[in-house]
C-alpha positions, -999 to 999 in steps of 0.1 A, spaced: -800 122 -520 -779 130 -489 -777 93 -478 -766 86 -516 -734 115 -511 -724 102 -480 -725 66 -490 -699 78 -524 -676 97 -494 -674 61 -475 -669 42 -507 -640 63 -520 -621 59 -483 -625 19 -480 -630 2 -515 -600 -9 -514 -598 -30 -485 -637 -35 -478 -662 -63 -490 -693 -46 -480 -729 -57 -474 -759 -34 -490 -796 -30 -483 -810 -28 -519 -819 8 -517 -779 19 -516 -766 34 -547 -731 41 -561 -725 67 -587 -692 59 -605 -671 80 -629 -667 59 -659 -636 70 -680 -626 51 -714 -592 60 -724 -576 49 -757 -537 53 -748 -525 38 -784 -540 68 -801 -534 101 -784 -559 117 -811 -588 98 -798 -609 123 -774 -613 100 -738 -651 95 -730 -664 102 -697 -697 92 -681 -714 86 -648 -732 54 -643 -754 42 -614 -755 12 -598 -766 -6 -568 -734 -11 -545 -713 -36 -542 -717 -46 -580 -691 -61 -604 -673 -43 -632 -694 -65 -653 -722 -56 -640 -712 -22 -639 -708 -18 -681 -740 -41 -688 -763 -14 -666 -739 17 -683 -746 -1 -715 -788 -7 -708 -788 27 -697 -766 55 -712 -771 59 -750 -745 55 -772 -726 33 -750 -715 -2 -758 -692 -30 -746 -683 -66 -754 -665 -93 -737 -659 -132 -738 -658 -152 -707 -636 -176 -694 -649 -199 -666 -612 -199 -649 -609 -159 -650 -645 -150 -655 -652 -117 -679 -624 -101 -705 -634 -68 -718 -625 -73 -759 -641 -36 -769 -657 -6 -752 -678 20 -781 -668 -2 -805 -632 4 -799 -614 -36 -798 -584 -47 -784 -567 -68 -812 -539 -92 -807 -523 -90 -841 -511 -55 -827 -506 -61 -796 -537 -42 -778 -555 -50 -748 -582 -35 -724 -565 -30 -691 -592 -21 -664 -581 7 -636 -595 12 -601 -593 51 -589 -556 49 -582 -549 43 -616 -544 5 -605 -552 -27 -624 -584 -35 -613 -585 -75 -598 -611 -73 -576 -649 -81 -584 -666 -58 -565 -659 -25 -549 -654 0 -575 -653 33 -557 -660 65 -572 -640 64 -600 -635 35 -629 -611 38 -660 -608 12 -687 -574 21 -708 -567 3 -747 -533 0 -741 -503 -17 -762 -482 -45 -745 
């Protein structure tokens, strides 16, 4: 358990600019946060999910979806831009008014990168 606290401290300082190898046996625990900005009456969820480091956002949602009940997630894939979130607990972005999913990285940034999601991951339904 210690090696598993220490490992969250180094994540949170370097997942931004790091691309890290990891023996099979290192864990991240990440906050997952689902935020529905288009309807301020809609209570945010909040979880914590466990992965093996270095994983995807992808990844990430299919093991929070295996393995926290209640939870649930779609998404289409595109081979040029890979996976698009379209609903997360059976809340849907829809186009004919104007919503999308718009994954965050801890700072409350878009999330582009693959891997590396620190400590903290948000997804946001959000109007354009």
């Amino acid at each position: 358990m210690v090696s598993c606290i220490k490992f969250s401290l180094w994540v949170l300082v370097l997942v931004v600019a790091l691309d890290f190898a990891c023996s099979d046996h290192e864990v991240a625990h990440v906050t997952l946060q689902v935020v529905n900005d288009v309807d301020p009456n809609w209570v945010p969820y909040t979880t914590v999910v466990t992965v093996p480091a270095g994983q995807s956002v992808y990844k990430l949602l299919l093991i929070a979806r295996e393995t926290i009940p209640g939870f649930t997630f779609e998404a289409t894939y595109h081979a040029q831009w890979g996976h698009h979130v379209t609903s997360i607990n059976n809340l849907a972005a829809d186009d004919n008014v104007n919503t999308f999913w718009q994954l965050e990285d801890m700072n409350g940034l878009p999330h582009v990168q693959e891997k590396n999601l620190g400590h903290l991951f948000s997804a946001h339904l959000r109007k354009w």
